[in-house]
PDB file of N, CA, C and O in Angstrom:
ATOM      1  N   UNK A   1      -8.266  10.429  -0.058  1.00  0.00           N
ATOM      2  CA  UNK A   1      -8.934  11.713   0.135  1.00  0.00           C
ATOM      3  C   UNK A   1      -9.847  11.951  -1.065  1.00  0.00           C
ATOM      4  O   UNK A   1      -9.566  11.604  -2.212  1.00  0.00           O
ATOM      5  N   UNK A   2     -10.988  12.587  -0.688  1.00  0.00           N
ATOM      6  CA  UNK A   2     -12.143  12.517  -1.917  1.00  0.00           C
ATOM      7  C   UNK A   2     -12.932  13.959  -1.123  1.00  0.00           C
ATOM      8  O   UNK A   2     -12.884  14.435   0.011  1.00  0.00           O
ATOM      9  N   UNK A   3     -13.642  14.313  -2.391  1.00  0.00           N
ATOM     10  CA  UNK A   3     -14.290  15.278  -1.997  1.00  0.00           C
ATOM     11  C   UNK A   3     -15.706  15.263  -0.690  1.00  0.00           C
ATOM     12  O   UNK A   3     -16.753  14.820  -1.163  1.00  0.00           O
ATOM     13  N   UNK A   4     -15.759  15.532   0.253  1.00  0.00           N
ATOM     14  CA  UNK A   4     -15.651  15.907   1.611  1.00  0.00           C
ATOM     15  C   UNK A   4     -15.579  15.149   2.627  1.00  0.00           C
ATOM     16  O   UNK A   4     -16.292  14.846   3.584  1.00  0.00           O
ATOM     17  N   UNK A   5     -14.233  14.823   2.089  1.00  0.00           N
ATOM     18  CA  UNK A   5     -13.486  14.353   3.570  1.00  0.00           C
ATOM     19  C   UNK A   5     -12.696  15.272   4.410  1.00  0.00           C
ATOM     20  O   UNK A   5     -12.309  16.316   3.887  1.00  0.00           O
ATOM     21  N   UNK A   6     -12.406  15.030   5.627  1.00  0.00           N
ATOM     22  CA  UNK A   6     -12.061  15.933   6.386  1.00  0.00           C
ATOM     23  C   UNK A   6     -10.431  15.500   6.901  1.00  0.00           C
ATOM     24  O   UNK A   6     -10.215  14.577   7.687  1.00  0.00           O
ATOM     25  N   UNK A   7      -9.495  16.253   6.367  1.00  0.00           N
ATOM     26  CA  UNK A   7      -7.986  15.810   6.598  1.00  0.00           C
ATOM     27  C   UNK A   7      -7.157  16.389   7.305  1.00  0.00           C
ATOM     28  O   UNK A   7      -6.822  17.570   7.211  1.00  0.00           O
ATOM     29  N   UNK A   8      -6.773  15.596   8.059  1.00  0.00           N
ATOM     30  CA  UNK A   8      -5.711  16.201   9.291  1.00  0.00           C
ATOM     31  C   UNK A   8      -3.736  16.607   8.672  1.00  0.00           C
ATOM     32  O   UNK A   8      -3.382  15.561   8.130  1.00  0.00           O
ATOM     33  N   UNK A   9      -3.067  17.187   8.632  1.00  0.00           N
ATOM     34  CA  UNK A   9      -1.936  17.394   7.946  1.00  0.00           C
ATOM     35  C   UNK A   9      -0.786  17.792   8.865  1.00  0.00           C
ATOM     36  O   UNK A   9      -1.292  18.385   9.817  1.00  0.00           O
ATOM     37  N   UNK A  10      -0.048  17.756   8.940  1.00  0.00           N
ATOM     38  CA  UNK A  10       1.051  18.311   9.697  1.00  0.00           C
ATOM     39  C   UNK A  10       1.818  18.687   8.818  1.00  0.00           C
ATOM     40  O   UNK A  10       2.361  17.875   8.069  1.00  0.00           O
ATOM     41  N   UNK A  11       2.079  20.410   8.706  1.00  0.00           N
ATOM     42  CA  UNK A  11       2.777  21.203   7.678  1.00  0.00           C
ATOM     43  C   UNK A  11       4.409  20.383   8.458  1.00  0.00           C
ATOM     44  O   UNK A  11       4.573  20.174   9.660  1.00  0.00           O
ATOM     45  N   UNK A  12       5.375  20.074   7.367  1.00  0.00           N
ATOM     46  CA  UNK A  12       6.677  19.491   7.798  1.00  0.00           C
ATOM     47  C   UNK A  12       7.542  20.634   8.050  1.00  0.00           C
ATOM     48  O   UNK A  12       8.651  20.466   8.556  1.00  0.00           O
ATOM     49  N   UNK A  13       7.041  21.964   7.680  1.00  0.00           N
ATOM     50  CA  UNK A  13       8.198  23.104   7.939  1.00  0.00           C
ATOM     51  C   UNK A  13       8.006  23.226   8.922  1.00  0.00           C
ATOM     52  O   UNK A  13       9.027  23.014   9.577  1.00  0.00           O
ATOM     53  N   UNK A  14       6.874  23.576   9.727  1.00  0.00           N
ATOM     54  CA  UNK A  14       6.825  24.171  10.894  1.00  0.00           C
ATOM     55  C   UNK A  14       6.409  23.267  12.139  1.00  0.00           C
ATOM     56  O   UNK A  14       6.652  23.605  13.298  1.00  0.00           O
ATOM     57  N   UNK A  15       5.660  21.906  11.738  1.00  0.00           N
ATOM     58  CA  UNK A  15       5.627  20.992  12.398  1.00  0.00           C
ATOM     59  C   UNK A  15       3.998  21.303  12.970  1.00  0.00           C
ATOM     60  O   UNK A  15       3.468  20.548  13.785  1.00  0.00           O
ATOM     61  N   UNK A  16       3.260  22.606  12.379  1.00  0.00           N
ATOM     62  CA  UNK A  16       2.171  22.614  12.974  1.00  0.00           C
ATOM     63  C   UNK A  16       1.260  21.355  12.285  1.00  0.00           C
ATOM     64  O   UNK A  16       1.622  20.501  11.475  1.00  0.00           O
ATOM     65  N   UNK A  17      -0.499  21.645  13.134  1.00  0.00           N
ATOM     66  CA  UNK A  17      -1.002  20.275  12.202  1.00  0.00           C
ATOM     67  C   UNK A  17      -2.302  21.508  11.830  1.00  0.00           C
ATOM     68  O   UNK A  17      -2.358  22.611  12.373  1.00  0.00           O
ATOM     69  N   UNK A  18      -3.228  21.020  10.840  1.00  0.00           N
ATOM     70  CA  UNK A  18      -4.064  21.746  10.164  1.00  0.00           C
ATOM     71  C   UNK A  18      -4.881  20.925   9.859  1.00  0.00           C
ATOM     72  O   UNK A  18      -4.589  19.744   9.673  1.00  0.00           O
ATOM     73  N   UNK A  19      -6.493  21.580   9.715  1.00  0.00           N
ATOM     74  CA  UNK A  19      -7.167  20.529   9.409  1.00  0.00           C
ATOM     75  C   UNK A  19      -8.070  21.047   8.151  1.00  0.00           C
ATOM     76  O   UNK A  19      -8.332  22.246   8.056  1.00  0.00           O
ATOM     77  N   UNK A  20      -8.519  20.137   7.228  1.00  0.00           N
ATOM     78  CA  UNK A  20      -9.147  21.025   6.142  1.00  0.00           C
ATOM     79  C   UNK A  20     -10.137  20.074   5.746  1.00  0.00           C
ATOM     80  O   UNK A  20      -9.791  18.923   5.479  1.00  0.00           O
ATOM     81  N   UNK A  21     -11.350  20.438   5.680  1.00  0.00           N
ATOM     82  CA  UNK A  21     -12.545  19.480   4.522  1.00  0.00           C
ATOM     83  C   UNK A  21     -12.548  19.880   2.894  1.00  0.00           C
ATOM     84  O   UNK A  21     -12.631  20.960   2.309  1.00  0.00           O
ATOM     85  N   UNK A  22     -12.442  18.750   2.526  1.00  0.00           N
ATOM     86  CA  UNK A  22     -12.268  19.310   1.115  1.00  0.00           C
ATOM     87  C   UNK A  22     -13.567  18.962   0.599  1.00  0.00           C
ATOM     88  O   UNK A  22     -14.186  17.918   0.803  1.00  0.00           O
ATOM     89  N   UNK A  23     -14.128  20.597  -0.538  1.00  0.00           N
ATOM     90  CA  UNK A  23     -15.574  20.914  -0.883  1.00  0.00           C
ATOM     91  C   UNK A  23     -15.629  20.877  -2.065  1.00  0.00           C
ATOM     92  O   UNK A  23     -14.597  20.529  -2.639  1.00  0.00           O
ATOM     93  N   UNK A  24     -17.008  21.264  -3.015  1.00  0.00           N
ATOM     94  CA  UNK A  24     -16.704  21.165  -4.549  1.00  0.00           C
ATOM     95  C   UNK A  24     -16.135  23.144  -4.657  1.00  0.00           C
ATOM     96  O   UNK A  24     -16.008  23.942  -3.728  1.00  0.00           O
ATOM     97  N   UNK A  25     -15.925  23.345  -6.117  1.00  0.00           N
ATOM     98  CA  UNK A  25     -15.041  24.399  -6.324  1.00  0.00           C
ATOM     99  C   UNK A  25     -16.441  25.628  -5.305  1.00  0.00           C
ATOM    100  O   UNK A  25     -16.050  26.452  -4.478  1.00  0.00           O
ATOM    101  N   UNK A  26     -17.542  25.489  -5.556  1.00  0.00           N
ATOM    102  CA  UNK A  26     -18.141  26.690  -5.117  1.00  0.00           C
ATOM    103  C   UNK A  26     -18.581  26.980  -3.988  1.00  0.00           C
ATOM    104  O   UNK A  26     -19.297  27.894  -3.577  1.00  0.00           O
ATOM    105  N   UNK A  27     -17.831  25.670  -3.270  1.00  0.00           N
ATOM    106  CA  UNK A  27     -17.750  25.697  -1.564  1.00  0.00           C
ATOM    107  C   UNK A  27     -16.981  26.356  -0.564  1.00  0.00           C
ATOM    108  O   UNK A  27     -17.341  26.788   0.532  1.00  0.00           O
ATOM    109  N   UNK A  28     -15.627  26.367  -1.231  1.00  0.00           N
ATOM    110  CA  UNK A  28     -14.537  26.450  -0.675  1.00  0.00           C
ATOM    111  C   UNK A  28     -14.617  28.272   0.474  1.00  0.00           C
ATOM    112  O   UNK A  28     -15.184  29.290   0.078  1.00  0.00           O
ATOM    113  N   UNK A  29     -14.069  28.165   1.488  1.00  0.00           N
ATOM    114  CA  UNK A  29     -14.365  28.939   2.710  1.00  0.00           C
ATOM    115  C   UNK A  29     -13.250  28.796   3.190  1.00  0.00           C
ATOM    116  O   UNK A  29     -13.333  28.418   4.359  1.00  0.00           O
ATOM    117  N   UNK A  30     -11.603  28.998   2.625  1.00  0.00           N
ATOM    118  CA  UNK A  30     -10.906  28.911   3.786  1.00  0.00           C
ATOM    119  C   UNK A  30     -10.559  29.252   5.282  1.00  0.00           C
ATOM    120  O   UNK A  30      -9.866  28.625   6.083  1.00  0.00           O
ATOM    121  N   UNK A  31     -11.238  30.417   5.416  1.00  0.00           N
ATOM    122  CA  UNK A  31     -11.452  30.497   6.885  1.00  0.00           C
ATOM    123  C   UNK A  31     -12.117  29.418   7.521  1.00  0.00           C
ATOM    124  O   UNK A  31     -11.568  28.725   8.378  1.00  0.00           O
ATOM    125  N   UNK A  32     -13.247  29.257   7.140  1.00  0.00           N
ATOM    126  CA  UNK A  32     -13.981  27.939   7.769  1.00  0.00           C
ATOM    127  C   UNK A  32     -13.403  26.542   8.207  1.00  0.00           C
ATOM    128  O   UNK A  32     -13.936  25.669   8.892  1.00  0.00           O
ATOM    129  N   UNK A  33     -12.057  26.582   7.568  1.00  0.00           N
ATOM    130  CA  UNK A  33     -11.520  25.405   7.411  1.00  0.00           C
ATOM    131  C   UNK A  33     -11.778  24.714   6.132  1.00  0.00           C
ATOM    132  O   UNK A  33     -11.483  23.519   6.132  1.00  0.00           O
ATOM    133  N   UNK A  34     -12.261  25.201   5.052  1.00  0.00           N
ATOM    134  CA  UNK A  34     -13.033  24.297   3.616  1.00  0.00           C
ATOM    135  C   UNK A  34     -12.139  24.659   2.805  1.00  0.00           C
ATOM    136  O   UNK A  34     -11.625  25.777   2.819  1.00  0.00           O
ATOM    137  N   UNK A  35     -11.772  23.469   1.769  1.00  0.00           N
ATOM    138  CA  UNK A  35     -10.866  23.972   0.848  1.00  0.00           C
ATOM    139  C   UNK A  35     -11.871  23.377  -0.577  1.00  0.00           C
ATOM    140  O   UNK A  35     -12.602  22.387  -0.622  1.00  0.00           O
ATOM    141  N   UNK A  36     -11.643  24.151  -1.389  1.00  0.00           N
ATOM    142  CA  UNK A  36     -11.966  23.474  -2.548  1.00  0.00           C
ATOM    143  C   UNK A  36     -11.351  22.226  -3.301  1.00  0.00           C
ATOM    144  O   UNK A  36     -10.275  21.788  -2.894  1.00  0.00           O
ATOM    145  N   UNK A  37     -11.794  21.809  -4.059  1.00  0.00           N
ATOM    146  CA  UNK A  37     -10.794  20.601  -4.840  1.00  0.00           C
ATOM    147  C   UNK A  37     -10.024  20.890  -5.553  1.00  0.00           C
ATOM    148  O   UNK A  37      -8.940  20.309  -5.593  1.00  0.00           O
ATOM    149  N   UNK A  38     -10.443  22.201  -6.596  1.00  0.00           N
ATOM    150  CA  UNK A  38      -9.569  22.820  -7.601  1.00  0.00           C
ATOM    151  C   UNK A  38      -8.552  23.712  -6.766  1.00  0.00           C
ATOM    152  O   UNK A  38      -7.560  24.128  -7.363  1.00  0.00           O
ATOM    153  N   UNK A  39      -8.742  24.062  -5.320  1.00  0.00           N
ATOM    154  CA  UNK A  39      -7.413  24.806  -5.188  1.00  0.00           C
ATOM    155  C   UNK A  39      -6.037  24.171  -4.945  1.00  0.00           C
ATOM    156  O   UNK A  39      -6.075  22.968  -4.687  1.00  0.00           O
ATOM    157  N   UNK A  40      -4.797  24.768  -4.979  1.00  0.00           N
ATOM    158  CA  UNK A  40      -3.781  23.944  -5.255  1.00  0.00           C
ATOM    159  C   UNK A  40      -3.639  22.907  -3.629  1.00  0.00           C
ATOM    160  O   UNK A  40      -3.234  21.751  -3.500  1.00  0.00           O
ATOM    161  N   UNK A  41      -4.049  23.688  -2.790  1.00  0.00           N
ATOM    162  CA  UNK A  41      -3.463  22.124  -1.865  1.00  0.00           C
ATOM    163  C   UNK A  41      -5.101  21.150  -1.914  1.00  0.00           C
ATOM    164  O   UNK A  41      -4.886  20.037  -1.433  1.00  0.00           O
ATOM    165  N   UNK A  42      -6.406  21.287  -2.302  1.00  0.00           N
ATOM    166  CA  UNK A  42      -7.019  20.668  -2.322  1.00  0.00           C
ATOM    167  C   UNK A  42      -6.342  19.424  -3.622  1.00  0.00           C
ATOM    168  O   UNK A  42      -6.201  18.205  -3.528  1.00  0.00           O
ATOM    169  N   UNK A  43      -6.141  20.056  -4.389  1.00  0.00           N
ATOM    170  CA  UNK A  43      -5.923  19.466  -5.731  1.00  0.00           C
ATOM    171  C   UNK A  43      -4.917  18.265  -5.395  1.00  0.00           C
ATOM    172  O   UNK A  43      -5.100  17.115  -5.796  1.00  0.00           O
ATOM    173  N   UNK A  44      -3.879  18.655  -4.642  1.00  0.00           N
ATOM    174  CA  UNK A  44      -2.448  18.106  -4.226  1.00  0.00           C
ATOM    175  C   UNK A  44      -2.766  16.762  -2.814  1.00  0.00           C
ATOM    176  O   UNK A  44      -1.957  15.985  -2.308  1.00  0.00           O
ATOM    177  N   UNK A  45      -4.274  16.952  -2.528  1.00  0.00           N
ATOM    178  CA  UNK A  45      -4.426  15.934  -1.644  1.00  0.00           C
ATOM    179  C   UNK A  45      -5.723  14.838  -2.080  1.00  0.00           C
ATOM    180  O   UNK A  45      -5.955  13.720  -1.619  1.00  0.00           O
ATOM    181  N   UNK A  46      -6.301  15.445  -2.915  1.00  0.00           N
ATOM    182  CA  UNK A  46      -7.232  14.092  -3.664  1.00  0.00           C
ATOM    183  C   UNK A  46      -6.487  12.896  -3.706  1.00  0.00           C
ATOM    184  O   UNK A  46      -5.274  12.777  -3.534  1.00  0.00           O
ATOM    185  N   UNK A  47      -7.737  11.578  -4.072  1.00  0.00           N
ATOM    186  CA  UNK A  47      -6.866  10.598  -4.293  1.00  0.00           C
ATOM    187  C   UNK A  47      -5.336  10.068  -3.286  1.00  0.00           C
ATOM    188  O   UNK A  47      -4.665   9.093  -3.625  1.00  0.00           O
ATOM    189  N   UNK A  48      -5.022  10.889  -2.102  1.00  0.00           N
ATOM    190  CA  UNK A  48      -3.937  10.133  -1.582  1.00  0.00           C
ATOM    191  C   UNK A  48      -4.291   9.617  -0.416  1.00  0.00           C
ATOM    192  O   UNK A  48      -5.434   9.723   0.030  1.00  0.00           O
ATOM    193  N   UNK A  49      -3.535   9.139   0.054  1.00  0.00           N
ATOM    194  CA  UNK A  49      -3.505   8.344   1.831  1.00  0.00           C
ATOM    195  C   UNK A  49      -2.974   8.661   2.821  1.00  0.00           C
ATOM    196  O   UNK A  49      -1.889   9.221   2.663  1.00  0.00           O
ATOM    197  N   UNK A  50      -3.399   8.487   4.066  1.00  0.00           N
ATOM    198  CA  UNK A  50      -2.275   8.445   5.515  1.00  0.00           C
ATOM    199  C   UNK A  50      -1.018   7.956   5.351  1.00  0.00           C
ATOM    200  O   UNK A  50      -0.640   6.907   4.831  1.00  0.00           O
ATOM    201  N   UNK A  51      -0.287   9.038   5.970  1.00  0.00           N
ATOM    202  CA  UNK A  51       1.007   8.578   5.653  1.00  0.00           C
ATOM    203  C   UNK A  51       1.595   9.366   4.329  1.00  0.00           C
ATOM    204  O   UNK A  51       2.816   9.471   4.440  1.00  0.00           O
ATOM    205  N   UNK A  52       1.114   9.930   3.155  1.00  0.00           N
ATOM    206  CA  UNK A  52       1.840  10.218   2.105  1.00  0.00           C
ATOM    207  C   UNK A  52       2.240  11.766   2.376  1.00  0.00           C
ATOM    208  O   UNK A  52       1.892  12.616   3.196  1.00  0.00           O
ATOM    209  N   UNK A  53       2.796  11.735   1.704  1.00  0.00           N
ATOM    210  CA  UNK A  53       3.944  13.375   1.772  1.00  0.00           C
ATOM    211  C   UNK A  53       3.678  13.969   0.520  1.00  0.00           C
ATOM    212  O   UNK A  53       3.948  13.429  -0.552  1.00  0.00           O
ATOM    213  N   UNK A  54       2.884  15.642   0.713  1.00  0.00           N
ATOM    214  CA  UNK A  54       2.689  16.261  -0.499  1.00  0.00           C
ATOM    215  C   UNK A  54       3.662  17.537  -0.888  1.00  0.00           C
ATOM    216  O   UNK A  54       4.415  17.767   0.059  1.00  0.00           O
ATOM    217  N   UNK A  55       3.858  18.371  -1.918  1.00  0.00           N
ATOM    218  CA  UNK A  55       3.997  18.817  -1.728  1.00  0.00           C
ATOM    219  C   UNK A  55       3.367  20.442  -2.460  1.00  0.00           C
ATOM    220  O   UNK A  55       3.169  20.135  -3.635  1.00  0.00           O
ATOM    221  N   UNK A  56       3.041  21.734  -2.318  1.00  0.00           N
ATOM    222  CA  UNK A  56       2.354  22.222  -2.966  1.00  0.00           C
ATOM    223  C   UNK A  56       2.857  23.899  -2.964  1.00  0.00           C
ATOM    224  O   UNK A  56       3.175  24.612  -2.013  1.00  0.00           O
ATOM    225  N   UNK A  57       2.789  24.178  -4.335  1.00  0.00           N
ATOM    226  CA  UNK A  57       3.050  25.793  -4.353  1.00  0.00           C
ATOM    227  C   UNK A  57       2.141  26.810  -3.881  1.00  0.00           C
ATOM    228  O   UNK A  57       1.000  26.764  -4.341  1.00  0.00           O
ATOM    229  N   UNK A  58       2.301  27.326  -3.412  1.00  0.00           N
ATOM    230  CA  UNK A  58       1.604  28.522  -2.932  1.00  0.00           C
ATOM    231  C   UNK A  58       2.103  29.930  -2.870  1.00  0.00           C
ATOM    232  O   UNK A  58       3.310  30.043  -2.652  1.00  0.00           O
ATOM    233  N   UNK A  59       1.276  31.226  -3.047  1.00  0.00           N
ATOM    234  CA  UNK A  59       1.832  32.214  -3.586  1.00  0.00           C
ATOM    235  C   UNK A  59       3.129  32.265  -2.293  1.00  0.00           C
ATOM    236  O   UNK A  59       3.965  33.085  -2.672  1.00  0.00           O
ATOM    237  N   UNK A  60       3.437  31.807  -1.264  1.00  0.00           N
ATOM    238  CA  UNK A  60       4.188  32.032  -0.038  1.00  0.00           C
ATOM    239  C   UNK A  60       5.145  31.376  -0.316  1.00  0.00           C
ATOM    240  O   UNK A  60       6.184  31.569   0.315  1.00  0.00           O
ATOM    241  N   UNK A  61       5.095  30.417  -1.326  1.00  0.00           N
ATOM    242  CA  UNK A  61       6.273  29.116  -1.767  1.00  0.00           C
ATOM    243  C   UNK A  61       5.891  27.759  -1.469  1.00  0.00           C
ATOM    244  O   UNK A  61       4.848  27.304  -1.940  1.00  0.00           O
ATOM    245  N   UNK A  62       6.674  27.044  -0.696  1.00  0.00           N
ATOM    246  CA  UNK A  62       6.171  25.833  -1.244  1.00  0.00           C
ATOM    247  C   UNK A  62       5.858  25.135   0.535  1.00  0.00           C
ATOM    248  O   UNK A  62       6.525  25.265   1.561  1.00  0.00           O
ATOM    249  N   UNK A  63       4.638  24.439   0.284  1.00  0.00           N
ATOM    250  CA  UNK A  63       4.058  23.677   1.504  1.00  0.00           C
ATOM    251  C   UNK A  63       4.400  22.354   1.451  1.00  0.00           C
ATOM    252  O   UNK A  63       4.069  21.615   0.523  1.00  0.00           O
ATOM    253  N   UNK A  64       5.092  21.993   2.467  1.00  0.00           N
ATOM    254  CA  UNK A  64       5.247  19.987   2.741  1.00  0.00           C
ATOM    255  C   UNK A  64       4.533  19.604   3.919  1.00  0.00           C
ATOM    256  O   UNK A  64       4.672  19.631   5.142  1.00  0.00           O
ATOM    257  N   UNK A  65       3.371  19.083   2.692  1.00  0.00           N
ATOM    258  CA  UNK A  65       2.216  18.452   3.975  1.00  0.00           C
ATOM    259  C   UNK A  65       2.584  16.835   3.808  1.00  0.00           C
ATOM    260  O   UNK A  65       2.972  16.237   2.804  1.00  0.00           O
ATOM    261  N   UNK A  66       2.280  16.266   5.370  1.00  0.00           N
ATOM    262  CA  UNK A  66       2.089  15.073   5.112  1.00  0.00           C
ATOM    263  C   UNK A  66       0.528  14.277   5.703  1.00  0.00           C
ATOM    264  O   UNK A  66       0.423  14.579   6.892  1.00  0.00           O
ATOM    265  N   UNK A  67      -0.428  13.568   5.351  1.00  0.00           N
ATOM    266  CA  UNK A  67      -1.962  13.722   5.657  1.00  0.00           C
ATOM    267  C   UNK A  67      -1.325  12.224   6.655  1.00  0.00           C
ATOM    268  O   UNK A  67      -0.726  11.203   6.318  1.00  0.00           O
ATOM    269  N   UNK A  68      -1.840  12.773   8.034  1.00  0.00           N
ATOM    270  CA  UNK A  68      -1.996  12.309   9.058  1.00  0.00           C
ATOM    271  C   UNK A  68      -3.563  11.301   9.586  1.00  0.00           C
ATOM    272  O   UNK A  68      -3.631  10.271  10.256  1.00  0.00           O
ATOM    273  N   UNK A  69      -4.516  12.032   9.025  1.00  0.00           N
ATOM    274  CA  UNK A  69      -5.697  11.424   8.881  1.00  0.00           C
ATOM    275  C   UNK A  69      -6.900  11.766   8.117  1.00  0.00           C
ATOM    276  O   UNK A  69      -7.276  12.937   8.074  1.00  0.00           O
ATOM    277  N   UNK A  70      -7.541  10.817   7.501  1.00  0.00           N
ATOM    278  CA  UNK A  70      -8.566  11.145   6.766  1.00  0.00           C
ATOM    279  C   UNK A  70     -10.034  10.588   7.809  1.00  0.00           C
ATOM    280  O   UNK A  70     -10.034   9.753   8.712  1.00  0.00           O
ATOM    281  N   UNK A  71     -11.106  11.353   7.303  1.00  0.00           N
ATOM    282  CA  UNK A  71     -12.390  11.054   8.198  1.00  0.00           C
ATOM    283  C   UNK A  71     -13.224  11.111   6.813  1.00  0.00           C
ATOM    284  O   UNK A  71     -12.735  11.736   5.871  1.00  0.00           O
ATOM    285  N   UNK A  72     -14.619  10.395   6.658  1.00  0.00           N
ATOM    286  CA  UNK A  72     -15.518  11.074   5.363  1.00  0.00           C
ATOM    287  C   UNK A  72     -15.092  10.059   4.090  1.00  0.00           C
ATOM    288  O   UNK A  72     -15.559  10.247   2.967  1.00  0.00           O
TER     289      UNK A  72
END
């Protein structure tokens, strides 16, 4: 994952899937679907692969993504 690629995730709590492009910091639009790089789940998915298991704090607690697919 690199900055704007477009990543498919399946949150492991809830089993939903999500999709996010990751942008530089003065992009980021989460409604749009855009995440920045510096935010914590952008940050938490740079650099990894299909198949890996993340995991990331958020003010809600903690997210277990695992990236299902990368595009970009």
């Amino acid at each position: 994952v690199r900055i704007g690629s477009t990543v498919q995730v399946t949150d492991l709590s809830s089993g939903g899937s999500l999709r996010y492009t990751i942008v530089g910091a003065n992009e980021g639009k989460a409604a749009a679907g855009k995440i920045s790089n510096e935010s914590p789940i952008g940050k938490a998915l740079l650099e990894r692969n299909v198949g890996e298991e993340v995991e990331v704090s958020v003010p809600v607690g903690v997210l277990r993504l695992r990236i299902e697919k990368i595009e970009g």
